[in-house]
DOZA-712730 format. One line per 3 residues: number of its first residue (from 1); their letters; for each residue x, y, z of N, C-alpha, C, O. Coordinates in steps of 0.05 Angstrom, whole numbers, plus 32768, in hexadecimal, padded with zeros to 4 digits. Each point is the difference from the previous one (the first is absolute). Layout:
NUM) a) X Y Z X Y Z X Y Z X Y Z ~ ...
//
This chain:
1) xxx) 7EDE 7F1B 81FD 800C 8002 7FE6 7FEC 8009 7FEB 8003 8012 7FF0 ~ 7FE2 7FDA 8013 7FEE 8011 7FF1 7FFA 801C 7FF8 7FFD 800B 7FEA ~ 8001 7FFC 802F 8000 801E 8003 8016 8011 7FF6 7FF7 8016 7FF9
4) xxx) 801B 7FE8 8006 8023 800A 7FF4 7FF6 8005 7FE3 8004 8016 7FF5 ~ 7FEB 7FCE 7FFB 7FFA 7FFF 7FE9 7FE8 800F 7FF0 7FFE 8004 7FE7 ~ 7FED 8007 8035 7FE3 8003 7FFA 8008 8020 7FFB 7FF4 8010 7FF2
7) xxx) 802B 7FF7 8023 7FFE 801A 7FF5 7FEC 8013 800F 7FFF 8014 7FF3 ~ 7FF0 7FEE 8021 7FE8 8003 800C 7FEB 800A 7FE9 7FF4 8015 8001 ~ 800B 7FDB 7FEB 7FF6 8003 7FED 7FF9 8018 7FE8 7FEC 800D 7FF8
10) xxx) 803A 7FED 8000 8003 8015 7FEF 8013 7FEC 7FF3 800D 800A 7FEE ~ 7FF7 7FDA 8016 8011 7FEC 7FF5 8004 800B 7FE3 8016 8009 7FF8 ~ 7FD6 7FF7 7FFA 7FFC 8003 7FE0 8016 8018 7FF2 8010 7FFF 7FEE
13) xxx) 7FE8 8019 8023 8013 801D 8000 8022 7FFB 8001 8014 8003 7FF1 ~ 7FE7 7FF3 8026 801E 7FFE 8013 800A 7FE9 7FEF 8016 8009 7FF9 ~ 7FE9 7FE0 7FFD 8009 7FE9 7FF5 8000 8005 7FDA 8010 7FF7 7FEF
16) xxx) 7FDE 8017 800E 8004 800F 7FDF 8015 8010 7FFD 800F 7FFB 7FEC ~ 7FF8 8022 802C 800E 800B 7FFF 801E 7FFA 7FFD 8012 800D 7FF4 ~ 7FEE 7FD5 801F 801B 7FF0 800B 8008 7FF6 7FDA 8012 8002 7FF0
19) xxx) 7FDA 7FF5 8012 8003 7FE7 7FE1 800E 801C 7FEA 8018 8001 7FF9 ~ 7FCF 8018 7FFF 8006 800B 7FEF 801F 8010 8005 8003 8010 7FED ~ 8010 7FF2 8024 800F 8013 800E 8018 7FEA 7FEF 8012 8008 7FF1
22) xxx) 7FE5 7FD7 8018 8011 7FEE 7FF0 8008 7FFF 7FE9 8018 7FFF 7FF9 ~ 7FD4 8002 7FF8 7FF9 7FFD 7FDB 8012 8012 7FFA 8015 7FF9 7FF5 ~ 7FE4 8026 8014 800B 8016 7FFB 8021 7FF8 8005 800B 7FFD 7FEA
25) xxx) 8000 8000 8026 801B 7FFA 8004 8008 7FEC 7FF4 8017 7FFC 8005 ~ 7FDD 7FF2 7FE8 8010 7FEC 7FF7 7FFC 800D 7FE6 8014 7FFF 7FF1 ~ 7FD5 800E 8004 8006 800B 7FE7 800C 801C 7FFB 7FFD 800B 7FEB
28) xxx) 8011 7FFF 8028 8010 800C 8006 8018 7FFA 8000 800D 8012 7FF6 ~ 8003 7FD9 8010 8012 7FEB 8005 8009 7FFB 7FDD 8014 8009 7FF4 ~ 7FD5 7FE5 8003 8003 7FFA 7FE5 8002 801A 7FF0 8012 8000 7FF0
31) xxx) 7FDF 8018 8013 800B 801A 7FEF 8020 8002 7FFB 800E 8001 7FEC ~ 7FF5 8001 8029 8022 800C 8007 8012 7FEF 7FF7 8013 800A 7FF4 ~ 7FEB 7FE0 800E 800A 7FE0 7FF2 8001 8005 7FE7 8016 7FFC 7FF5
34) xxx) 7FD5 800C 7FFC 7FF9 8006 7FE5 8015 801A 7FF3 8010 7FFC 7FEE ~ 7FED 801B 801C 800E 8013 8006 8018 7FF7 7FFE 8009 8000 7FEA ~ 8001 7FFA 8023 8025 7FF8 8008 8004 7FF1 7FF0 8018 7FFE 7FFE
37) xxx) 7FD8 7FEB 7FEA 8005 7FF7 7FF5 8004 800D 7FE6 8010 7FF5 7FF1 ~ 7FE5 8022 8005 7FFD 800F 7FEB 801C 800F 8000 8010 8000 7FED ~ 7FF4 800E 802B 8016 800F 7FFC 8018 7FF5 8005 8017 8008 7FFC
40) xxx) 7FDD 7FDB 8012 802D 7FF2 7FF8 7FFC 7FFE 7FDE 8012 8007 7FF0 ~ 7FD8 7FF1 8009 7FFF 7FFE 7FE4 8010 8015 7FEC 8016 7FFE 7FF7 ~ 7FDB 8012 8006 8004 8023 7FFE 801F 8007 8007 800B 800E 7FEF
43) xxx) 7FFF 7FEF 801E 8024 8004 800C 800C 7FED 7FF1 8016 8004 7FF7 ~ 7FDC 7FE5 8004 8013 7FED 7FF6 8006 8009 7FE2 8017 8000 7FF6 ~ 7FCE 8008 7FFB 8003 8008 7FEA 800B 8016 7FF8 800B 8002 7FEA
46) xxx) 7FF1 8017 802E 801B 8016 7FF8 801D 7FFC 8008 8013 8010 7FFE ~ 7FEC 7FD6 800E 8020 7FF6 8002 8004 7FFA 7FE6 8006 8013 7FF1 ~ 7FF7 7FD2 8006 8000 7FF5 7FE2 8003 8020 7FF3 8017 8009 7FFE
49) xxx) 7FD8 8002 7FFD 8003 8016 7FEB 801B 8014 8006 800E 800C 7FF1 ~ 7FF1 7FF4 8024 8028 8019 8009 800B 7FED 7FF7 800F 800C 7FF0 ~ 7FF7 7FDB 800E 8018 7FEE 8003 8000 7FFE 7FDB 8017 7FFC 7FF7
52) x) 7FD8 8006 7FF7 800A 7FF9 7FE8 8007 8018 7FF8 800B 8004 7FEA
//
């Protein structure tokens, strides 16, 4: 198992890469969240405005 971890000693590369590949996708995640929240926004308000 050690070895799985040591990476044949490129752990640091291979386990940065894994970690940073993560970050990226979750703040990626949260973008789009953010996003979708603006434009229900945005629809909602050119609803309100057709309707008066």
């Amino acid at each position: 198992m050690s070895d799985f971890f040591a990476q044949g000693g490129y752990a640091f590369f291979v386990w940065g890469a894994y970690g940073m590949a993560a970050v990226l996708l979750v703040i990626e995640i949260l973008q789009l969240r953010a996003q979708r929240r603006t434009i229900l926004a945005r629809l909602g308000r050119l609803t309100r405005m057709r309707d008066v």
